[in-house]
C-alpha positions as CSV (number, residue, x, y, z in Angstrom):
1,X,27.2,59.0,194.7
2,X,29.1,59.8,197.8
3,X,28.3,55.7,199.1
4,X,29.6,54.2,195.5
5,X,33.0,56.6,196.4
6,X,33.5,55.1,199.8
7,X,32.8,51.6,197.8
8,X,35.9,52.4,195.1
9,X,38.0,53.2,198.2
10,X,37.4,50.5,200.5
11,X,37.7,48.1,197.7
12,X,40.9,49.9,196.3
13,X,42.3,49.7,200.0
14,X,42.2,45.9,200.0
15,X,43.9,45.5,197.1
16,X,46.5,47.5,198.3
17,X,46.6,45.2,201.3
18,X,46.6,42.2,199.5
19,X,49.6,42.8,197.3
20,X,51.1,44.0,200.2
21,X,50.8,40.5,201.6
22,X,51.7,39.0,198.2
23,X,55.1,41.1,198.4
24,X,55.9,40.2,201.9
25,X,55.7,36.3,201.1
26,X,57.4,36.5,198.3
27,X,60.7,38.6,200.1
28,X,60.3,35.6,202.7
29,X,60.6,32.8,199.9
30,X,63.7,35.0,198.4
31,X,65.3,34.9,201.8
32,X,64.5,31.2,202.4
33,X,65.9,30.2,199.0
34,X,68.8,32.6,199.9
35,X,69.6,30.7,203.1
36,X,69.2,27.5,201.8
37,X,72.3,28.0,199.2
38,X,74.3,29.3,202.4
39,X,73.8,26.0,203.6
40,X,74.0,23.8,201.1
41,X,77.8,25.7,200.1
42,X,78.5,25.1,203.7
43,X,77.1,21.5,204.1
44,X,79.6,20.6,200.8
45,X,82.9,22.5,202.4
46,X,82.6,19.9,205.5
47,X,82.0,17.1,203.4
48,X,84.8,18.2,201.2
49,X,87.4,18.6,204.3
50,X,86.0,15.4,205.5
51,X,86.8,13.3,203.0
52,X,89.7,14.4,201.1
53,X,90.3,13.9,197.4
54,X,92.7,10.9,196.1
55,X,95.8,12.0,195.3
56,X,96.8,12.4,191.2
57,X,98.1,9.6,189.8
58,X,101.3,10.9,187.6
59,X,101.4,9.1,184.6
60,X,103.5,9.4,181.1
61,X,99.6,10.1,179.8
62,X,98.5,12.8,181.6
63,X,95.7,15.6,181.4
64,X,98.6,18.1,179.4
65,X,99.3,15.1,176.8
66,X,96.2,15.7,175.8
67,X,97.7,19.1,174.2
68,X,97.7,19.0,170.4
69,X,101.4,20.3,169.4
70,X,101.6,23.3,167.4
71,X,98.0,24.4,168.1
72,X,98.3,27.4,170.4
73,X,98.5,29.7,167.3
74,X,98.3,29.6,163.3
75,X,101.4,28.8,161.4
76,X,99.7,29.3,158.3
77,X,102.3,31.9,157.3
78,X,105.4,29.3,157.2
79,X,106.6,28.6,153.9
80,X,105.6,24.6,153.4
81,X,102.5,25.1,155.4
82,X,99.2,24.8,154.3
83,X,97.4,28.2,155.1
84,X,93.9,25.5,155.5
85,X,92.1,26.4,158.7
86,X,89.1,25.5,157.5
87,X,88.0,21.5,156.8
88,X,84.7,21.5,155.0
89,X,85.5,17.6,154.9
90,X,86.7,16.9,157.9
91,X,84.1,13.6,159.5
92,X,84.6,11.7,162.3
93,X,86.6,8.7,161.2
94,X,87.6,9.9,157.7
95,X,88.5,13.2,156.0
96,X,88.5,13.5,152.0
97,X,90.9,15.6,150.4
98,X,91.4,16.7,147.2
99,X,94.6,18.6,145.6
100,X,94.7,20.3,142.0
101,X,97.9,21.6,140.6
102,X,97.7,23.2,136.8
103,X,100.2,25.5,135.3
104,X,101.2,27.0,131.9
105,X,104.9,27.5,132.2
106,X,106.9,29.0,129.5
107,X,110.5,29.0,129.0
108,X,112.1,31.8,127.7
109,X,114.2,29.9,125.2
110,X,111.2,28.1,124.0
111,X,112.7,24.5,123.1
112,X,111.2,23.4,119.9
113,X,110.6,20.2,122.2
114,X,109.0,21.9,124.7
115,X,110.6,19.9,127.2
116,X,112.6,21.7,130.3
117,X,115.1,20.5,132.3
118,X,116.0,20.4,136.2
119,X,112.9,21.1,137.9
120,X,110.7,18.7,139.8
121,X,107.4,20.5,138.9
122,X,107.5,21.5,135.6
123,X,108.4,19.5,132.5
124,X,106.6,20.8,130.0
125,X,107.2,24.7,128.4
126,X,104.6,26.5,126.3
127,X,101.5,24.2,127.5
128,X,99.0,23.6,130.0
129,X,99.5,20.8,132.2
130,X,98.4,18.9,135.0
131,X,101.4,18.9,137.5
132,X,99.4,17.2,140.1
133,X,95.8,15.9,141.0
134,X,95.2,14.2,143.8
135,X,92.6,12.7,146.2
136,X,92.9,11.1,149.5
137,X,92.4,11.9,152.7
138,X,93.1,11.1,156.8
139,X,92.2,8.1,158.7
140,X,91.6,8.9,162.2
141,X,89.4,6.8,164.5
142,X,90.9,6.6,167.9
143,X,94.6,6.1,168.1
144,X,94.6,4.4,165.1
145,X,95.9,6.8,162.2
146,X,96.5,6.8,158.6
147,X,96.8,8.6,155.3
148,X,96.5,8.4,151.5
149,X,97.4,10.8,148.3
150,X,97.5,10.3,145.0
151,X,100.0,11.9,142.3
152,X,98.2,11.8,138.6
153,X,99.7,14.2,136.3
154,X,103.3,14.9,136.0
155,X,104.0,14.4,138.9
156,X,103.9,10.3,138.7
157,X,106.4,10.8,135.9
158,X,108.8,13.0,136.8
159,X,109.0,12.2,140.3
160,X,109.5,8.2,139.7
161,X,112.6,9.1,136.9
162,X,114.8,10.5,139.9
163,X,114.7,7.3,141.7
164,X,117.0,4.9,140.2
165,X,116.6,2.2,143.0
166,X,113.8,0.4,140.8
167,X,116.3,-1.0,138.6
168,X,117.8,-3.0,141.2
169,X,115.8,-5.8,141.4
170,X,112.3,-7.1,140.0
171,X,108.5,-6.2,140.7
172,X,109.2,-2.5,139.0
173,X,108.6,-0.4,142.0
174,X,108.4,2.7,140.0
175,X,105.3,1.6,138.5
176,X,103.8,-0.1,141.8
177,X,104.4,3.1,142.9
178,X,104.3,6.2,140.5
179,X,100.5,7.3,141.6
180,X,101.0,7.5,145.3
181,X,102.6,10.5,147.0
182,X,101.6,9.3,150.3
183,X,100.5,6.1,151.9
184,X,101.2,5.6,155.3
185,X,99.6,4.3,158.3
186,X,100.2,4.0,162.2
187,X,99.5,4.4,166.1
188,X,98.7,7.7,168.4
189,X,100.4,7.0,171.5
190,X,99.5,9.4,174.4
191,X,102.6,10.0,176.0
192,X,103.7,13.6,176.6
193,X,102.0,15.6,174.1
194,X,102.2,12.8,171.4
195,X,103.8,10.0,170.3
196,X,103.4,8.6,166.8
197,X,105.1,5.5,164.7
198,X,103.9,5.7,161.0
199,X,104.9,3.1,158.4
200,X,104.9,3.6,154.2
201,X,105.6,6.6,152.1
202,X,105.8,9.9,153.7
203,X,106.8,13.2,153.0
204,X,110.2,14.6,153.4
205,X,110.8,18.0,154.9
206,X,114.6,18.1,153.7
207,X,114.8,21.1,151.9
208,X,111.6,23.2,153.5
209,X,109.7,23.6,150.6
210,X,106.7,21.1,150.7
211,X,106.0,18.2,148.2
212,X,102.5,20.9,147.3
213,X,103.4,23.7,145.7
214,X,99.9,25.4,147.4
215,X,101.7,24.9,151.1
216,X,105.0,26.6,149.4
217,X,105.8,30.5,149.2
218,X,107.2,29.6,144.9
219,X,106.4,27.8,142.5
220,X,109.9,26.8,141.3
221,X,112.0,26.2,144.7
222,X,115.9,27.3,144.5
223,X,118.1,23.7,144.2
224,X,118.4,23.2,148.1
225,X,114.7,21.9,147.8
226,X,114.5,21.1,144.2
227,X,117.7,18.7,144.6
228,X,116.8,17.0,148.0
229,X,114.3,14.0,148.7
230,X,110.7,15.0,148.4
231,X,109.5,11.3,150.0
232,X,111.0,8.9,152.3
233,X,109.6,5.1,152.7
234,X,110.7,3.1,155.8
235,X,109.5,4.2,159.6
236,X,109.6,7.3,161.3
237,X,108.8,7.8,165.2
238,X,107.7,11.4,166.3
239,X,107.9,12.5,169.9
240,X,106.4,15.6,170.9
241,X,107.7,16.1,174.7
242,X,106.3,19.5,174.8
243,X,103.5,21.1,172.3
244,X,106.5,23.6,171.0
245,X,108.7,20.6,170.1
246,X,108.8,17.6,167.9
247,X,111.6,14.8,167.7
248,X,111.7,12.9,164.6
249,X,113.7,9.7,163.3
250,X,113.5,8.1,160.2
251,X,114.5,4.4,159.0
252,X,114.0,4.2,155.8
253,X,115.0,2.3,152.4
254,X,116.9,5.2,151.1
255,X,117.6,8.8,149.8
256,X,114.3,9.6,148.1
257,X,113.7,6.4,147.3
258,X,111.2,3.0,146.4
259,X,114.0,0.7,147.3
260,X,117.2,0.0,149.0
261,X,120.6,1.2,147.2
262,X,122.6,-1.0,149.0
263,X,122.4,-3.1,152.1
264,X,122.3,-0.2,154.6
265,X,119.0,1.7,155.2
266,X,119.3,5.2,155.5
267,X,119.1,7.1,158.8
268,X,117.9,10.6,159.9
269,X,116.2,12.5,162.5
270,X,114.5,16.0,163.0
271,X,114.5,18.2,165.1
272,X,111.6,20.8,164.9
273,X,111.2,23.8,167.6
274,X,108.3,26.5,167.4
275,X,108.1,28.7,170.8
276,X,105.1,30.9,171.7
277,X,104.2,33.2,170.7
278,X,104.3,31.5,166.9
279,X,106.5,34.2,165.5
280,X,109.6,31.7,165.1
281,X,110.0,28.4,163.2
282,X,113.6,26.2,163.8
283,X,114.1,22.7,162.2
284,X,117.0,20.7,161.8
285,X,117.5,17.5,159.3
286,X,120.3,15.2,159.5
287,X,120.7,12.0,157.3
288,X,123.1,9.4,157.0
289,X,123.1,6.3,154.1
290,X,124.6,4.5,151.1
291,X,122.9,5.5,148.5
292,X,125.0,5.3,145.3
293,X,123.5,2.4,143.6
294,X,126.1,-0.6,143.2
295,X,128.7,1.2,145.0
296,X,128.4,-0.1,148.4
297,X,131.4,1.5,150.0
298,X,130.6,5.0,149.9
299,X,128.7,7.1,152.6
300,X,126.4,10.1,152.0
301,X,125.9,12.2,154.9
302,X,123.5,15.6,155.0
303,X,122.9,18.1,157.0
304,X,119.5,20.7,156.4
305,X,118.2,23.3,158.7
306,X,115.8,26.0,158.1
307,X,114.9,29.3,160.3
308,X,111.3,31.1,159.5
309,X,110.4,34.6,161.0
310,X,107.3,36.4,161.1
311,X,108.6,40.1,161.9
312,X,105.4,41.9,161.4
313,X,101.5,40.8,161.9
314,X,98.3,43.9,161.6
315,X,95.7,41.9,160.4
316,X,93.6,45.3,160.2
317,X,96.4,46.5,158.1
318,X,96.8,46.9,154.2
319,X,100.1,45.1,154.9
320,X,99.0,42.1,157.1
321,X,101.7,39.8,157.5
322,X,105.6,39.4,156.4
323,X,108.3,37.1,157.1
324,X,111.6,35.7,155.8
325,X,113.3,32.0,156.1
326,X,116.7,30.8,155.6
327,X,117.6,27.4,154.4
328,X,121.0,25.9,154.2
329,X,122.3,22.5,153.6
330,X,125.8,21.2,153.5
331,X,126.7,17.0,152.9
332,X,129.0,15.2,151.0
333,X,130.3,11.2,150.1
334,X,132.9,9.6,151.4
335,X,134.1,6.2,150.2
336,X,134.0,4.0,147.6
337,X,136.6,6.2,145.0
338,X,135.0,9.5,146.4
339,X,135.8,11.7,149.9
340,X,134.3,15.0,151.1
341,X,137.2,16.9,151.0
342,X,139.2,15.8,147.8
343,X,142.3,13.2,148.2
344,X,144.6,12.8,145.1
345,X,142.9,8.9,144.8
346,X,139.3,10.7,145.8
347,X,137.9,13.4,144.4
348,X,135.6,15.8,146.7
349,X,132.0,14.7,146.5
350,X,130.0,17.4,148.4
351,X,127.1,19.7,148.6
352,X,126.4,22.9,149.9
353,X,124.0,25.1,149.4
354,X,121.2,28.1,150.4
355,X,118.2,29.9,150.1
356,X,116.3,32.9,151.2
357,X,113.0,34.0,150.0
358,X,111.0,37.1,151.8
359,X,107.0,37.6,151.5
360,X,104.4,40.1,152.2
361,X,101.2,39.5,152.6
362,X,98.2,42.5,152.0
363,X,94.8,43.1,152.3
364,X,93.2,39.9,154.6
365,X,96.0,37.7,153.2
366,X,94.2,37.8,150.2
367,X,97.4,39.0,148.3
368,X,101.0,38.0,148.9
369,X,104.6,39.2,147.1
370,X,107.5,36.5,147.3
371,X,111.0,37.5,146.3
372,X,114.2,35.2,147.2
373,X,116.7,32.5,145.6
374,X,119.2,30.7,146.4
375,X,122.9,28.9,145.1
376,X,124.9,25.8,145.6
377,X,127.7,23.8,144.8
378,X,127.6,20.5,143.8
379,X,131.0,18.7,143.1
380,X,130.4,15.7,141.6
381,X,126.9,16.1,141.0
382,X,125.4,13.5,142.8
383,X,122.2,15.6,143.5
384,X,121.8,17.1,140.2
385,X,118.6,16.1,138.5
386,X,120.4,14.8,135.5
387,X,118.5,16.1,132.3
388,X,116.3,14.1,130.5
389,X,117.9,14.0,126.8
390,X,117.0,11.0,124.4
391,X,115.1,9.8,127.8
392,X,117.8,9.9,130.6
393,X,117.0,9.0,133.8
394,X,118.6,8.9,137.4
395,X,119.0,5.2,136.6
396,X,120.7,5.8,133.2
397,X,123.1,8.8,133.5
398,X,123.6,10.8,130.3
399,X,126.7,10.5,128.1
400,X,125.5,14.5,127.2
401,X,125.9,15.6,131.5
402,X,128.7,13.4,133.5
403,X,127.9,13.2,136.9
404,X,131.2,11.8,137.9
405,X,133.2,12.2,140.7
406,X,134.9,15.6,140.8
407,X,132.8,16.9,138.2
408,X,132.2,20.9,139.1
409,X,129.0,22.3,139.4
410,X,127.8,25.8,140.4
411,X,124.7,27.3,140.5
412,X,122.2,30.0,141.6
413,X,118.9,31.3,140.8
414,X,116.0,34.1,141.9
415,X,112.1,34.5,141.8
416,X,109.8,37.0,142.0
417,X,106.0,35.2,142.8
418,X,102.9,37.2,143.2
419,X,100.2,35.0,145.0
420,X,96.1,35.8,144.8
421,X,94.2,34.2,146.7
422,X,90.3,35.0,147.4
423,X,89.8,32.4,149.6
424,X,91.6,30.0,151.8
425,X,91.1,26.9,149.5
426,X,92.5,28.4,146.2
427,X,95.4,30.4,145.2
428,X,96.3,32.3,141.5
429,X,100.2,32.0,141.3
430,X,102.4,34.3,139.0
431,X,106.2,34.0,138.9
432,X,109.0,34.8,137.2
433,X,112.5,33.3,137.7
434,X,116.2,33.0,136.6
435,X,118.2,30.2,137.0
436,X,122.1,30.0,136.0
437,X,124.7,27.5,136.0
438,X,128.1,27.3,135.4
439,X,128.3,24.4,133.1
440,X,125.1,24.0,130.3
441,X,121.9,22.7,132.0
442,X,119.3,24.2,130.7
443,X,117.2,23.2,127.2
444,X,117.7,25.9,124.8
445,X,116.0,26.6,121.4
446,X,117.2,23.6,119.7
447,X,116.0,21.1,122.9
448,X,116.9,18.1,124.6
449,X,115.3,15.6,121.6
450,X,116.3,13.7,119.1
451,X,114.4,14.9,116.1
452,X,111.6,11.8,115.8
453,X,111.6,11.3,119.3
454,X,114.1,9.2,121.5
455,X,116.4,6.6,119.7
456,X,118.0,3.4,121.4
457,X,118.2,2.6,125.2
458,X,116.7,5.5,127.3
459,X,119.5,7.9,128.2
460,X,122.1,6.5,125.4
461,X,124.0,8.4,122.7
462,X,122.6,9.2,119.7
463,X,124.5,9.6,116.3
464,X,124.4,13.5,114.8
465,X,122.3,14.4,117.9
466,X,124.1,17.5,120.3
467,X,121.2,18.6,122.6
468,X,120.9,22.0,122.9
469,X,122.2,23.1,126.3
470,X,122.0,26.5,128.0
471,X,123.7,28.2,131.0
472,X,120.7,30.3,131.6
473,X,117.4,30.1,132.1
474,X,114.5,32.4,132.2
475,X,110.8,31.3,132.7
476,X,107.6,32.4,133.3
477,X,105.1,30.0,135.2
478,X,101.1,30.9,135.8
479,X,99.6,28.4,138.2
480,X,96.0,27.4,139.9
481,X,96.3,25.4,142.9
482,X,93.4,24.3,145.2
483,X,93.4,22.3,148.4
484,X,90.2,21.6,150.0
């Protein structure tokens, strides 16, 4: 017993010794490695201070260009912004989209022709419609860029019958192109943070509110956006010399329009400023053109700029986000029988106008409360939507609403819109709003149609027919938009 003990002990004691061995190598190898990083940091210093690095080369394309404007925050909150962060989409050369825009909108008056009057959106009271489908998508492979929408619903009606350019000419523009709310293609230049030139139908900014009612805060926009340009066609530069700023100008064919009024395209730039920290939106539109069809003498000019504020942001809040903007425009027409200022031989032909709208957001964003409206005064009413009775359109005036030169018009309105919206892709719109004017507008009980429909030449005078014209309007509007 005793020998099998010393056995156990001397066989334990060279264990002992033997790890002891193992742990003494492998503190050696640490320490090797250890000092062979020392010299290798050492050996790369020298060669670095031996051979020093080329100089940078400064170039108009350099490593900041390469800074995508706008993109050191979210400016989903901005009223005619999409809210989209998300692209399920989104490929390497092309991203689908697709737009939906339904509403049942009823006017309070209920015309027995169900038909409304002065909005861009809605035509149609007491029914569901189809404002707007459409489906498109980006371009983007490389430099080269390019984009397509669609417009089927309402929207390829109503939005074609302000445009009186078609009738000027052959090759009916209005139909070539009623179904397209954006076609446009162009180059990504990298100088500075950006430099773009884009060629076809884009959208227009005038005004704020977006061409989408899903990017927009309302439904129904107050007349500074409802009775600007929602599209220009021609050319448009952008210039982003820093990510916070962009600098936009436009040639194009025309005030919202397919072709050319006159023989003078119509000119505008933009200027759009967003500082850091994201809470702050400034943009400024100015235009300049003849656009008064067969009345090539007389000059429109118009000036539109719009300040956004984000006052408050607690995402962990019940009350996430809220903000206010302020829109306000002021042009006129000079020229050609008409002057901005009145003349005894000229009537004033001018336009100024507002509109304010605040919004609360709740709960994740998931829930948002819109109040706001606007006013303006339109002498001359050369940017009034001129009603569609017995047909009218831009094109063929209304012997039932002059637009004339001095011809006075006033008017204001206000909205209350309650927005739900359970994910980013889809929004539940609700919204009430008021809209006044100080000469009849809008389509009361008896409507804006002849009985049996419309009679003669679109827009023309119909024997025994009075349409049925209201200084106020009240109308409810229920809407489902998605964006994906």
């Amino acid at each position: 017993m005793r020998r099998l003990t010393w056995s156990v002990l001397m066989v334990l004691g060279l264990a002992g010794n033997a790890r002891a061995e193992e742990d003494d190598v492998h503190e050696a190898l640490r320490a090797l490695r250890e000092r062979q990083a020392q010299l290798e940091a050492t050996l790369a210093e020298l060669q670095a201070k031996a051979t020093p690095a080329p100089a940078p080369v400064t170039t108009l394309s350099s490593v900041e260009a390469a800074t995508e404007p706008f993109a050191f925050t979210d400016f989903g909150w901005l009223n005619g912004n999409s809210r989209q962060t998300d692209f399920p989409l989104d490929g390497p050369v092309f991203s689908p989209q697709f737009m939906f825009d339904g509403n049942y909108t009823l006017s309070f008056a209920q015309p027995k022709d169900h038909s409304l009057v002065g909005s861009t959106n809605s035509g149609r009271s007491g029914e569901f419609q189809v404002a707007h489908l459409g489906v498109g998508g980006d371009l983007h492979w490389k430099n080269v860029r390019a984009r397509i929408m669609t417009q089927f619903g309402l929207y390829s009606t109503m939005t074609a019958r302000n445009d009186p350019s078609p009738t000027r000419g052959q090759w009916d523009l209005a139909n070539a192109y009623r179904y397209v709310s954006e076609a446009w293609a162009g180059y990504h230049f990298d100088v500075l943070h950006g430099l773009n030139v884009d060629t076809g139908i884009f959208m227009s900014y005038v005004g704020l509110c977006s061409y989408y009612d899903f990017d927009n805060w309302v439904y129904q926009p107050s007349y500074v956006s409802a009775n600007t340009p929602w599209f220009f066609n021609g050319v448009r530069v952008q210039l982003f010399p820093t990510d916070t700023l962009k600098v936009e100008a436009w040639v194009i064919n025309g005030w919202q329009s397919y072709g050319m009024y006159n023989e003078l395209p119509g000119l505008g730039f933009e200027l759009l400023w967003r500082p850091r920290p994201g809470w702050l939106s400034l943009v400024t539109n100015e235009y300049a053109g003849k656009d008064t069809l067969t009345n090539p003498g007389r000059v429109r000019l118009h000036s539109d700029t719009s300040v956004q504020v984000k006052y408050l942001d607690t995402p962990k809040g019940a009350l996430t986000r809220a903000a206010f903007s302020l829109t306000v425009d002021a042009g006129c027409e000079d020229g050609g029988g008409v002057s901005c200022f009145g003349a005894s031989n000229a009537p004033a032909q001018s336009f100024v106008g507002f509109m304010v709208y605040h919004r609360a957001w709740f709960w994740q964003d998931r829930l948002a409360l819109t109040v706001g409206g606007g006013a303006i005064s339109n002498p001359g009413r050369y940017l009034v939507l001129t009603p569609p009775i017995n047909g009218a359109t831009a094109a063929s005036g209304s012997p039932y609403f002059t637009q004339s030169p001095g011809d006075r018009f006033l008017a204001w309105d206000g909205s209350v819109t309650i927005d739900v919206m359970p994910v980013q892709f889809l929004t539940l719109r609700a919204e009430f709003s008021h809209r006044a004017a100080s000469t009849p507008y809008f389509a009361g009980p008896g409507g804006i149609t002849p009985d049996g429909g419309n009679q003669g030449s679109p827009g023309s005078a119909v024997d025994g027919f009075v349409p049925d014209l209201r200084r106020t309007e009240n109308r409810l509007q229920l809407a489902l938009m998605i964006r994906v």
